[in-house]
MIDRENMI-283265 format. One line per field, with one value per residue (C-alpha): residue in three letters; z, y, x. Coordinates in steps of 0.25 Angstrom, whole numbers, plus 5000, padded with zeros to 4 digits. Each point is the difference from the previous one (the first is absolute). Example, Ala and Ser with C-alpha at 12.3 -4.5 7.8 and 13.67 -1.06 7.14 Angstrom:
BEGIN
residu = [ALA_SER]
w = [5031_4998]
v = [4982_5014]
u = [5049_5006]
REM end
This chain:
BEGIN
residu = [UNK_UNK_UNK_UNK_UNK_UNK_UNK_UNK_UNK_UNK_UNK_UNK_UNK_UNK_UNK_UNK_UNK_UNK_UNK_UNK_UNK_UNK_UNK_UNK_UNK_UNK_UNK_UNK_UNK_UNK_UNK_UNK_UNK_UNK_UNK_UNK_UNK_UNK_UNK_UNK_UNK_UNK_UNK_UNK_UNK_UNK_UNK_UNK_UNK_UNK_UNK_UNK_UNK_UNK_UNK_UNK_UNK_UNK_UNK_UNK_UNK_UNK_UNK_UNK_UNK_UNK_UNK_UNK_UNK_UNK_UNK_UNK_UNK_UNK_UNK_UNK_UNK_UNK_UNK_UNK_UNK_UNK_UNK_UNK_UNK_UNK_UNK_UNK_UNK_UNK_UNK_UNK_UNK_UNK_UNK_UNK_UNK_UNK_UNK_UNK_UNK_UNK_UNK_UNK_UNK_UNK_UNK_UNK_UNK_UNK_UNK_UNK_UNK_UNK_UNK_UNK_UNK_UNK_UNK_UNK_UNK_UNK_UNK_UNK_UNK_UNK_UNK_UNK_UNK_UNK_UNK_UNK_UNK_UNK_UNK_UNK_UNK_UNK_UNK_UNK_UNK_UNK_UNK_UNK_UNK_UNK_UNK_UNK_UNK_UNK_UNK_UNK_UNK_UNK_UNK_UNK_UNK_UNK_UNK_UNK_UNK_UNK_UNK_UNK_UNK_UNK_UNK_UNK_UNK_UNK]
w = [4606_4997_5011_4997_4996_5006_4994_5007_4999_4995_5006_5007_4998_5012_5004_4999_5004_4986_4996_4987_5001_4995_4987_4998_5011_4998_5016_4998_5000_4989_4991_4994_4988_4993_4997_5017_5004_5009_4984_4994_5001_5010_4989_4992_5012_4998_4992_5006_4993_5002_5000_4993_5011_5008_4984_5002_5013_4998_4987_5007_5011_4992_4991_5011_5006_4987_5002_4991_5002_5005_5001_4991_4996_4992_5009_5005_5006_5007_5004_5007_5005_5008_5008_5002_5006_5009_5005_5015_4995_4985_4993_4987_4987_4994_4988_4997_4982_5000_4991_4998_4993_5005_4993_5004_5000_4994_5004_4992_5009_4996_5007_5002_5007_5002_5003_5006_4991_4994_5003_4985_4998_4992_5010_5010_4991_4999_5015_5002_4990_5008_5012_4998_4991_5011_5011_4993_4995_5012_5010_4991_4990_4988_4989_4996_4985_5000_5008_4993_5007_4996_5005_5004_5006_5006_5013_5004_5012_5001_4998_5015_5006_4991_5006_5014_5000_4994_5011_5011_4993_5001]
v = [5057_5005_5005_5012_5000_5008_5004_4995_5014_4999_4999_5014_5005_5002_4992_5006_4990_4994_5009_5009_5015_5010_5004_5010_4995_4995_4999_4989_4987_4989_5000_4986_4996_4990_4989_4998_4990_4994_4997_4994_4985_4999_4994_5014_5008_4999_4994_4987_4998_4988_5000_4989_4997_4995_4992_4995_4996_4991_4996_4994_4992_4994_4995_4995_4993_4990_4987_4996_5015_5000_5017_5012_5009_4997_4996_5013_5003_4987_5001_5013_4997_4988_5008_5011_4987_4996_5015_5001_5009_4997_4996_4993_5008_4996_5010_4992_4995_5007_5013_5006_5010_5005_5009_5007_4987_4992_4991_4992_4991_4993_4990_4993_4986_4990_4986_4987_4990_4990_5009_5000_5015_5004_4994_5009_5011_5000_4997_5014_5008_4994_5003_5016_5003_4995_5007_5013_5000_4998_5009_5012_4999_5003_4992_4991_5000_4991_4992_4998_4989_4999_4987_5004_4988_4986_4999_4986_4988_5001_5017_5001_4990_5006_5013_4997_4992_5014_5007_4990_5000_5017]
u = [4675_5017_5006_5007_5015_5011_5013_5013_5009_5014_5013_5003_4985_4992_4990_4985_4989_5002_4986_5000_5002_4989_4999_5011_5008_5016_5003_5009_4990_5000_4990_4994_5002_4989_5013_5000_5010_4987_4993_5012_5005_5011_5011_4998_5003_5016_5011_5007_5016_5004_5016_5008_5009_4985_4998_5013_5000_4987_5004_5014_4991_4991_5010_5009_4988_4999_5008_5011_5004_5014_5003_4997_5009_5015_5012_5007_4985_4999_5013_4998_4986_5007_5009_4988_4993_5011_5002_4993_4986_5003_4988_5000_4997_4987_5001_5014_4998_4984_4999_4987_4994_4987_4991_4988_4991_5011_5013_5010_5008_5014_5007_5014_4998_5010_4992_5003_5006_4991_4986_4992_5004_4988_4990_5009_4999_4984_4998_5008_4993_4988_5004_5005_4989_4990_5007_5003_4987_4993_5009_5000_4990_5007_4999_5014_5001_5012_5011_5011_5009_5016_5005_5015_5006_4997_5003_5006_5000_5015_5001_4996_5010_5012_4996_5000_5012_5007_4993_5008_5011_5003]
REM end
């Protein structure tokens, strides 16, 4: 047994009772179509887009999540995300060294990382590709055809003090 199927009207067109005029009749109803949304698979009912700034924001906290992972993004960045940080309400900027290009069902990601002295920096390397092609993959189901990581600096034990000591000293 189908039960019968009633058209939803447009925006700005009246509401009708959702039944089919007679034939002849154009008082303003919605006719059915045989495509109905009711037959069709939710997923074809409508475009998701899928911004990069959303990639680019996953992409950054999966990588950051890897250990031996010091900061992404070059110096000036890192430098500015710091005082973002320190400013009451200021959150850190996650997108900081992630680029992204995201097609239709597609992304390519690109990294800047500085890591931690002394960290194998190829084993850190596959564990953030593994890690943002997991994420990105599993949060917006498009497909990562490559991450391609830059290693821009080595951050080291002693950098941290010298920059506090500065801090004090102005």
């Amino acid at each position: 047994m189908t039960t019968p199927k009633t058209a939803t009207p447009a925006i700005n067109e009246p509401r009708t009772g959702g039944t089919k005029p007679a034939a002849g009749s154009t008082s303003g109803t919605t006719t059915l179509k045989d495509s109905s949304g009711a037959d069709s698979q939710p997923a074809t009912r409508g475009k998701t887009s899928i911004a990069d700034g959303v990639v680019e924001k996953i992409a950054g906290m999966a990588a950051r999540e890897v250990s031996g992972v010091h900061a992404l993004g070059g110096g000036l960045a890192r430098t500015l995300g710091a005082v973002r940080e320190r400013v009451p309400g200021g959150r850190p900027n996650v997108t900081s060294g992630v680029k992204v290009e995201v097609g239709e069902r597609q992304t390519a990601i690109d990294l800047d990382i500085v890591v931690e002295y002394g960290v194998p920096i190829t084993d850190v390397a596959a564990d953030i590709r593994e890690n943002v092609i997991a994420a990105v993959e599993r949060m917006t189901g498009l497909e990562v055809v490559e991450v391609n990581i830059a290693v821009i600096d080595v951050h080291l034990p002693f950098d941290e003090e010298d920059n506090d000591d500065e801090a004090r000293v102005q």
